[in-house]
C-alpha positions as CSV (number, residue, x, y, z in Angstrom):
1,X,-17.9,-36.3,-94.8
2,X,-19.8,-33.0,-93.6
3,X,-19.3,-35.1,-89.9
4,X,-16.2,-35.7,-90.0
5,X,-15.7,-31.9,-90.9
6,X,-17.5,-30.6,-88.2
7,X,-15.5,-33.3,-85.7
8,X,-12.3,-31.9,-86.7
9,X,-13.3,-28.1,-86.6
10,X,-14.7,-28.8,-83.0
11,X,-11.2,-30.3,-81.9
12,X,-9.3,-27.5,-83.4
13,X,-11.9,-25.2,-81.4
14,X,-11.2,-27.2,-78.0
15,X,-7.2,-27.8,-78.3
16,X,-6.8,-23.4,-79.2
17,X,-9.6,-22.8,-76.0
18,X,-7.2,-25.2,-73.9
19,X,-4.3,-23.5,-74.7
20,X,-5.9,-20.4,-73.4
21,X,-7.1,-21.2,-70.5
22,X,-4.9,-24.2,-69.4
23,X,-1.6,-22.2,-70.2
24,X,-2.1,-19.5,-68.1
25,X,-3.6,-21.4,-65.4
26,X,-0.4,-23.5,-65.4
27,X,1.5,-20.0,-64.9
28,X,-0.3,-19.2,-62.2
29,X,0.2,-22.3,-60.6
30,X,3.9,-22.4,-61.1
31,X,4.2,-18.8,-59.8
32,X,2.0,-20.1,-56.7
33,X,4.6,-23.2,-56.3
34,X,7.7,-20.6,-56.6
35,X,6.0,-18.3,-54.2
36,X,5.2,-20.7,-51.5
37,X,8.7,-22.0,-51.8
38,X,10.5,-18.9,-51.4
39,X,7.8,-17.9,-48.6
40,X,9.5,-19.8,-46.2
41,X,12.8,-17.8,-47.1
42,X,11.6,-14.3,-46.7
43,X,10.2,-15.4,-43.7
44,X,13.1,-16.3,-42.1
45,X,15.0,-13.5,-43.8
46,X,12.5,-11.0,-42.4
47,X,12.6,-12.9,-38.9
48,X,16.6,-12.7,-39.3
49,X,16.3,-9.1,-40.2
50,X,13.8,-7.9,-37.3
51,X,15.9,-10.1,-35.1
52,X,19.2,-8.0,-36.3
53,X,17.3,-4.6,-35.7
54,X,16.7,-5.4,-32.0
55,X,20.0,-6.7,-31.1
56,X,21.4,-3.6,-32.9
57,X,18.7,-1.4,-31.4
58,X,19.6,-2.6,-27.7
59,X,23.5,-2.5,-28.8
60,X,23.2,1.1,-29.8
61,X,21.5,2.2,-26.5
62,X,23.8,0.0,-24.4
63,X,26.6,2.2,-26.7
64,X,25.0,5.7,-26.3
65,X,23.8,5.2,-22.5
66,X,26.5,6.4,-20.5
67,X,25.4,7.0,-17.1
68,X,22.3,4.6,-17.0
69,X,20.1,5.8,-14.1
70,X,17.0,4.6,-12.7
71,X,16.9,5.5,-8.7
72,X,18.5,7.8,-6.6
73,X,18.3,7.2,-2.8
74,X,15.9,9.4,-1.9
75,X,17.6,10.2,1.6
76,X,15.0,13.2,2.5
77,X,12.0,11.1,1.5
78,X,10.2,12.1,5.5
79,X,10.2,15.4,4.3
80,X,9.4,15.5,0.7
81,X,6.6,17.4,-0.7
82,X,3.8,14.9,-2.0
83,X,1.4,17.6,-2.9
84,X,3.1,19.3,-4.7
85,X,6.1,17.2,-6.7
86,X,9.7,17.8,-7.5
87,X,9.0,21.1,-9.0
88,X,7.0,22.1,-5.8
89,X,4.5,24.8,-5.6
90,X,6.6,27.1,-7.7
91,X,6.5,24.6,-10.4
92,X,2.7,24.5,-10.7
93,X,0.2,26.1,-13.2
94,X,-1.2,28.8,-12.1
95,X,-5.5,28.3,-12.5
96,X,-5.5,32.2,-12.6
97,X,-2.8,32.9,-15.2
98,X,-3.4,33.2,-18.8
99,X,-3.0,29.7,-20.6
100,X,-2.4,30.3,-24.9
101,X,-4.1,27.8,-26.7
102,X,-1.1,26.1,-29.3
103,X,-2.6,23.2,-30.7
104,X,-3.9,19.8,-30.7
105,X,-1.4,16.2,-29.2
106,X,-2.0,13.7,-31.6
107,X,0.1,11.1,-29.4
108,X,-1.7,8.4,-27.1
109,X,-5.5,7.4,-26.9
110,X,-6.6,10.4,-24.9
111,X,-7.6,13.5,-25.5
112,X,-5.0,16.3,-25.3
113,X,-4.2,20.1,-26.2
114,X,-0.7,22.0,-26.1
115,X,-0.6,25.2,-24.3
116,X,1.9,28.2,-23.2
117,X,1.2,29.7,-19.9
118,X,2.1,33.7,-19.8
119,X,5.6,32.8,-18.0
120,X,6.8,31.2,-21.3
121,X,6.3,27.2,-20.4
122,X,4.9,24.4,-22.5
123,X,2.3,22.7,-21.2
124,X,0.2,19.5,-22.3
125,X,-2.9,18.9,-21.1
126,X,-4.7,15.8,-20.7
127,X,-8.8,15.8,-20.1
128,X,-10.5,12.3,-18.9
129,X,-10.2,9.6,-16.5
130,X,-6.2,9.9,-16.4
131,X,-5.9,13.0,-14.7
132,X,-6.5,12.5,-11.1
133,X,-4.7,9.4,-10.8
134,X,-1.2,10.4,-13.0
135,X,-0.1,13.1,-10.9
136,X,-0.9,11.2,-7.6
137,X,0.9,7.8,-8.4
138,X,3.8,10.1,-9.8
139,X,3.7,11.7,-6.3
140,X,4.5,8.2,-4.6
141,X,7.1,7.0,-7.6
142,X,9.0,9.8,-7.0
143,X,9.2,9.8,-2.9
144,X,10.7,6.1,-3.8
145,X,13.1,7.8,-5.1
146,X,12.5,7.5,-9.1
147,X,12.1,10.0,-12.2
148,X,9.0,10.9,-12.9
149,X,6.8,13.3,-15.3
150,X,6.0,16.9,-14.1
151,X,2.4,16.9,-13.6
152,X,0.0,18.9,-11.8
153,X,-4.1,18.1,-11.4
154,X,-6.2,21.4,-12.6
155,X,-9.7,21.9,-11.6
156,X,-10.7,24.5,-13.6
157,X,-9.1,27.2,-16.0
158,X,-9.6,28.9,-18.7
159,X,-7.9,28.9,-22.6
160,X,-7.1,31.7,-24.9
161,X,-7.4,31.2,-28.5
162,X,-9.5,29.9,-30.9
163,X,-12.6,31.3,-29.4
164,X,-11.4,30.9,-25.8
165,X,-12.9,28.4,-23.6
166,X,-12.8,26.4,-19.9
167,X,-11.8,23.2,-19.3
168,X,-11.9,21.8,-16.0
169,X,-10.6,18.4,-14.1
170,X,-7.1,18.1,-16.4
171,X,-4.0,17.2,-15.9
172,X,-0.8,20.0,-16.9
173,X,2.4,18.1,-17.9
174,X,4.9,20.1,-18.1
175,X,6.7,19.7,-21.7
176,X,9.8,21.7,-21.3
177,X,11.0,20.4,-18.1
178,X,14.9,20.4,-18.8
179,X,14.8,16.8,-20.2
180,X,15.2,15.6,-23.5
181,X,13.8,12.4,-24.7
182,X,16.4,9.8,-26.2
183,X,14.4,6.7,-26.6
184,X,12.1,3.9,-24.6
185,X,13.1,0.6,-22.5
186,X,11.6,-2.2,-22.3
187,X,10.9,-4.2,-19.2
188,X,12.7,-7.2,-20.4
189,X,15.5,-5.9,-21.8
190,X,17.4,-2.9,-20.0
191,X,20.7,-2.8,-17.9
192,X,18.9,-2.8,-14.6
193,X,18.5,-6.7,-15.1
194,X,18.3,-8.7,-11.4
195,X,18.8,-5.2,-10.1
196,X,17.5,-4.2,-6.7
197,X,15.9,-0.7,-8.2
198,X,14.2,-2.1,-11.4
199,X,12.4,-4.9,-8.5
200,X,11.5,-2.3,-6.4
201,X,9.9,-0.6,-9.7
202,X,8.0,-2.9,-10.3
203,X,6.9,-3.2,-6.8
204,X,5.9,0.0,-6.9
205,X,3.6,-0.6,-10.7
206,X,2.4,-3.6,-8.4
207,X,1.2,-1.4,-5.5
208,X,-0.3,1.2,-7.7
209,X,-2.0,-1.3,-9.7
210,X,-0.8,0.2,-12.7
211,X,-2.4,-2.2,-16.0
212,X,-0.8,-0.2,-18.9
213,X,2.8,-1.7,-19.0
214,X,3.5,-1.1,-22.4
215,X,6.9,-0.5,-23.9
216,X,6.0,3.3,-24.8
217,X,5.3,4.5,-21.7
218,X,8.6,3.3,-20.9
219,X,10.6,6.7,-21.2
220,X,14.8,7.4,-21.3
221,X,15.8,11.0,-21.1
222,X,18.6,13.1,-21.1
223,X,19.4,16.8,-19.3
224,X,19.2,19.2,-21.9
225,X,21.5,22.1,-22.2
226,X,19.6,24.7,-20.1
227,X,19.2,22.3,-17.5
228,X,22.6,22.0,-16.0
229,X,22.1,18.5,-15.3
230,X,24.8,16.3,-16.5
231,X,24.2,15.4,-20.0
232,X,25.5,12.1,-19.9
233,X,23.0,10.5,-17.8
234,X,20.5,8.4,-19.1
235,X,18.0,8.4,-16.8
236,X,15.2,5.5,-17.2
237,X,11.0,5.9,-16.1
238,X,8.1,5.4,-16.3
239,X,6.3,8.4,-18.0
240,X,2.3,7.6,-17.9
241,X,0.9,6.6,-14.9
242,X,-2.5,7.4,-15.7
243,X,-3.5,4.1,-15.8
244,X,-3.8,3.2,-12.2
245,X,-5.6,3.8,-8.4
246,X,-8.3,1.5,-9.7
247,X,-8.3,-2.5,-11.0
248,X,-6.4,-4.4,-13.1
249,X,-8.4,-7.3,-15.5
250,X,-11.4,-6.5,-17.7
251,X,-13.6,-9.1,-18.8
252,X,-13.3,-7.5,-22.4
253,X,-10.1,-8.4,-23.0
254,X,-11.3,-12.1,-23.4
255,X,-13.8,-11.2,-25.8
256,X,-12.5,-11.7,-29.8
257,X,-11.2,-8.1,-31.6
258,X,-11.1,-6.2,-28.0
259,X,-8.0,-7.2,-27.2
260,X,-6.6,-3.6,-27.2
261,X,-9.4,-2.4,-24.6
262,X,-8.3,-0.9,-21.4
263,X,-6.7,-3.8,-18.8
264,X,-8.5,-2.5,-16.3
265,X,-9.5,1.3,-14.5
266,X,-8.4,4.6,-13.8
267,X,-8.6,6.2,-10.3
268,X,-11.6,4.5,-9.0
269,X,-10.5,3.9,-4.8
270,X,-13.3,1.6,-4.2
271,X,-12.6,-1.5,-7.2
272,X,-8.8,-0.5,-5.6
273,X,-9.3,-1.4,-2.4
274,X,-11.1,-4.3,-3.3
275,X,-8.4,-6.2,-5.1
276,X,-6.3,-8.1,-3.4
277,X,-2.5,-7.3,-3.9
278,X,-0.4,-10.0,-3.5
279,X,-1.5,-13.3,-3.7
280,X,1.7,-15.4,-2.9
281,X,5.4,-16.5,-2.4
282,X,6.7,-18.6,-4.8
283,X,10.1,-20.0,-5.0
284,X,11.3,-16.7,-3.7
285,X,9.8,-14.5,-5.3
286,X,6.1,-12.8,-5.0
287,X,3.3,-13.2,-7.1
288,X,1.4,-10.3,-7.3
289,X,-2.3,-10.5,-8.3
290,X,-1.8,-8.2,-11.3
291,X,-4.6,-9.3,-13.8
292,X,-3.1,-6.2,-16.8
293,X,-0.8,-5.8,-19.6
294,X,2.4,-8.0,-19.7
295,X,2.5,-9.5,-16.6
296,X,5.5,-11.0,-17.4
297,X,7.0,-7.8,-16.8
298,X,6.0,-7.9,-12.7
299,X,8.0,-11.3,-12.5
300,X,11.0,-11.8,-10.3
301,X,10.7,-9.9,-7.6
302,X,12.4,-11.3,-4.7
303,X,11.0,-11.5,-1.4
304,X,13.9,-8.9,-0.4
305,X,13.7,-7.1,-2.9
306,X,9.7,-6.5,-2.3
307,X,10.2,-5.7,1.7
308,X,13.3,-3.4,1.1
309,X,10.7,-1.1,-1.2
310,X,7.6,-1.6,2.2
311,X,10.6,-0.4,4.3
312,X,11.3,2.8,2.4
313,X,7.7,3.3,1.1
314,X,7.1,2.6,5.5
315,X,8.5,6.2,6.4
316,X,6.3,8.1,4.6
317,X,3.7,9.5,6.6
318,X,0.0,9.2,6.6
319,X,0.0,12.9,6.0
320,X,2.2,12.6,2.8
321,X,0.1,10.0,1.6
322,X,-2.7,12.3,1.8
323,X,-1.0,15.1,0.7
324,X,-0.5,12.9,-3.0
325,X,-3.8,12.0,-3.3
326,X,-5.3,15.7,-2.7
327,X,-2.5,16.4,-5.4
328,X,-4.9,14.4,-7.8
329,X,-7.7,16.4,-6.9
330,X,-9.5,13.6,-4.9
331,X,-12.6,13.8,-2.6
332,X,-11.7,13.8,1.3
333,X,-13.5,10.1,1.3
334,X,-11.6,8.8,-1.7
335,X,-8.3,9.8,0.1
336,X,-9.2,8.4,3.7
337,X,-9.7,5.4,1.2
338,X,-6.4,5.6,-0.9
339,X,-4.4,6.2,2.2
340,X,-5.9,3.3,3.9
341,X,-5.1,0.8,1.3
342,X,-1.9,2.1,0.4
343,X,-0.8,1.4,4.3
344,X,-2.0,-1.8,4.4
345,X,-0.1,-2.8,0.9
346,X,2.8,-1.5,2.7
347,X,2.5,-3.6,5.9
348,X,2.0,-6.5,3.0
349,X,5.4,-6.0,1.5
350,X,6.9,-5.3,5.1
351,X,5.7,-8.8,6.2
352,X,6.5,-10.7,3.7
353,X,8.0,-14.2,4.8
């Protein structure tokens, strides 16, 4: 009898523990079921929804573009100033004038600092491995006849403010430079599709081994008030070109979680000269032996296309060549080297069969 007791009071004890334990784990299996089912749904809605936000995205800047601008014949380009830029020697920092220390950039991967020089501009300036190179491949981007950043190569000044201090080997950007920023571009998707200009761009990102093609670097700007310009341009560039004058490719990238690490390296004329530039015709159109970010982005140039930007990049002279390279602040033997190269990439496009 005492048995049969004790059986009974155990089973009583095991059904209430099962109903416990079993009920809420068949909750939580049934909310598992409902949210792997409707997984698939907000997937697609999300995918839908991020599809929708591009299309409207490029529909809104195709709307708000006007003027869409991304090369202007540059019909003086035998006499332009490579040393000194579009803004030209009156446009420069002055080392010697007194520089007001404003406050820290937060933007990019480098390091960078905000200052007013004592004529009232707004500087940024940029300290590493980027400053030599920037200002020189701007130099050549814009003789072709494109938009590019104000920037100068500083070798040494000095910073009021917080204590005062030097800083040497920088590069000054100017911030305030009568253009307003609207939005980016992307390489695949802007109205210069097919175009003549936007293949002699890339051309140019070819021949400067430039390995940072990313979408944010990809600037569209606007005349502000003050400039005079006309406001309803929309003039498309390249911003940062700080990434180039050396190699493209780093074994690192290869390597699980580095990924992100720099494509290749920044104003170094001997890996430059070293790598070969273009490595073939195919179908019509030249492969180029770029080995950095989104190299889809450097595909379908024509074989036209590429010579038309040797011819026009062909009447510089040796001397404005150099003249962009001491604008980076380079040695005497890394120009000789830089100019070299950069003629013989030249005769490359120019012969192209």
């Amino acid at each position: 009898m005492i048995r049969h007791r004790i059986a009974y009071v155990l089973t009583l004890i095991c059904l209430l523990l099962g109903s416990v334990f079993v009920g809420p784990a068949r909750a939580y299996l049934a909310t598992q079921a409902s949210d792997q089912a409707d997984k698939p749904k907000k997937n697609k809605a999300d995918k839908e929804k991020k599809d929708k936000s591009k299309n409207d995205q490029a529909s809104n800047t195709d709307k708000s573009a006007g003027r869409a601008v991304l090369w202007e014949e540059p019909t003086d380009i035998e006499s332009r100033d490579l040393f000194n830029g579009p803004d030209g020697a009156e446009g420069a920092p002055d080392p010697k004038s007194k520089f007001t220390f404003i406050g820290r950039s937060k933007s990019g991967t480098s390091e960078k600092i905000e200052v007013d020089d004592d004529r009232g501009r707004h500087w940024q300036v940029k300290f590493g491995a980027e400053a030599r190179p920037s200002p020189s491949a701007a130099r050549i981007v814009w003789a072709a006849g494109y938009h590019v950043d104000t920037d100068y190569f500083v070798k040494e000044t000095h910073i009021e403010g917080r204590g005062g201090f030097d800083i040497w080997d920088v590069r000054f950007k100017r911030k305030d430079d009568g253009f307003k920023e609207v939005g980016t571009w992307s390489w695949h998707l802007n109205p210069f599709a097919g175009t003549r200009e936007l293949q002699g761009l890339k051309v140019l990102m070819a021949l400067l081994n430039n390995w940072d093609l990313k979408e944010v670097n990809n600037k569209i700007v606007h005349p502000s008030k003050k400039s005079g310009g006309d406001k309803s341009e929309q003039i498309y560039y390249v911003s940062d070109l700080g990434g180039t004058l050396g190699k493209t490719g780093s074994p690192f990238r290869k390597i699980p979680g580095f990924q992100s690490a720099p494509a290749g390296s920044k104003g170094e004329p001997g890996q430059y000269a070293d790598q070969v530039f273009i490595s073939g015709v195919r179908n019509g159109e030249v492969v180029f032996n770029y080995k950095g970010k989104d190299p889809k982005a450097l595909g379908g140039v024509t074989v036209a296309n590429a010579r038309w930007m040797g011819d026009l990049l062909g009447r510089l002279s040796d001397k404005q060549l150099s003249d962009a390279f001491r604008a980076g602040g380079f040695t005497d033997w890394e120009v000789t080297t830089y100019v070299r190269t950069v003629r013989a990439r030249i005769n490359e496009l120019k012969n192209l069969k």
